[in-house]
C-alpha positions in Angstrom: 0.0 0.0 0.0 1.0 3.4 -1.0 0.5 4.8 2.4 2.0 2.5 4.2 4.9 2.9 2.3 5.9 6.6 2.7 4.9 6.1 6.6 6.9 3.1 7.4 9.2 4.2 9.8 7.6 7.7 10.4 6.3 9.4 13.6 2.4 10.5 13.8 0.7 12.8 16.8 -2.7 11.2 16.9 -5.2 13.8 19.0 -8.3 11.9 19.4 -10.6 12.4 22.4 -12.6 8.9 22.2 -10.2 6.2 24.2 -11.4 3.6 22.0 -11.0 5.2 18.6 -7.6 6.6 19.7 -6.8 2.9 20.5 -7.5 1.6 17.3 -5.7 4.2 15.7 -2.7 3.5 17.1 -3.3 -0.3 17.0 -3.6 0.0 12.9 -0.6 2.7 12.8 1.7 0.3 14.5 1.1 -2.8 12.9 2.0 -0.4 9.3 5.2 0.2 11.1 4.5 3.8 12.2 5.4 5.2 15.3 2.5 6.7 17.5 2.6 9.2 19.6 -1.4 9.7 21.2 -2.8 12.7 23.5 -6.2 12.9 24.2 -6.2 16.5 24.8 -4.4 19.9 22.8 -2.1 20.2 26.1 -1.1 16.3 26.1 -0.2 16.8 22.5 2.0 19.8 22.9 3.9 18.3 25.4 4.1 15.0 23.4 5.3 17.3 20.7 8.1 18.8 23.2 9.4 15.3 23.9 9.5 14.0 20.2 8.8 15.6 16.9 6.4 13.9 14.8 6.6 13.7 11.2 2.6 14.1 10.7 -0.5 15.1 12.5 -3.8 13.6 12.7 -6.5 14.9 15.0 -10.3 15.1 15.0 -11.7 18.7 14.6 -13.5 18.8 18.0 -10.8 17.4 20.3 -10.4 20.4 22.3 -14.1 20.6 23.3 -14.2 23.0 20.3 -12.3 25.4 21.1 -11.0 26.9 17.7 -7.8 29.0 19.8 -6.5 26.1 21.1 -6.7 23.9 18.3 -4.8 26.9 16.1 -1.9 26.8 19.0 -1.7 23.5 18.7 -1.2 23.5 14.9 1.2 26.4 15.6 3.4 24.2 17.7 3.6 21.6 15.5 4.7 23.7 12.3 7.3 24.8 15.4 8.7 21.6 16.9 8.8 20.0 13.1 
């Protein structure tokens, strides 16, 4: 698979707020050979982002209980860190 290919070996930020989906998002990631970094919330992913940059972001577009501002800092520092 295409994507799998250009991610092997890469590091994603998944941002998902839903335990179970964020589980098998990970789950799927890693058995493509992508490492996962997860936060549930916009300040667990900064500081996930501030121990190890991540080569791609995937988040949800309510995570942060909707709050547009954080989600743009988060974005912000992730352009930053990478």
């Amino acid at each position: 698979m295409l994507v799998t290919t250009i991610l092997n070996n890469k590091t994603i930020l998944v941002v998902e707020d839903e335990q179970n989906l964020l589980e098998a998002i990970e789950r799927k990631l890693k058995k493509e050979n992508v490492n996962v970094l997860t936060a549930k919330t916009g300040e667990e992913a900064l500081a996930a982002l501030e121990k190890q940059i991540a080569d791609c972001k995937l988040s949800d577009t309510v995570f942060l209980g909707g709050y547009k501002k954080d989600a743009q800092t988060l974005l912000k520092a992730f352009d930053i860190f990478t």
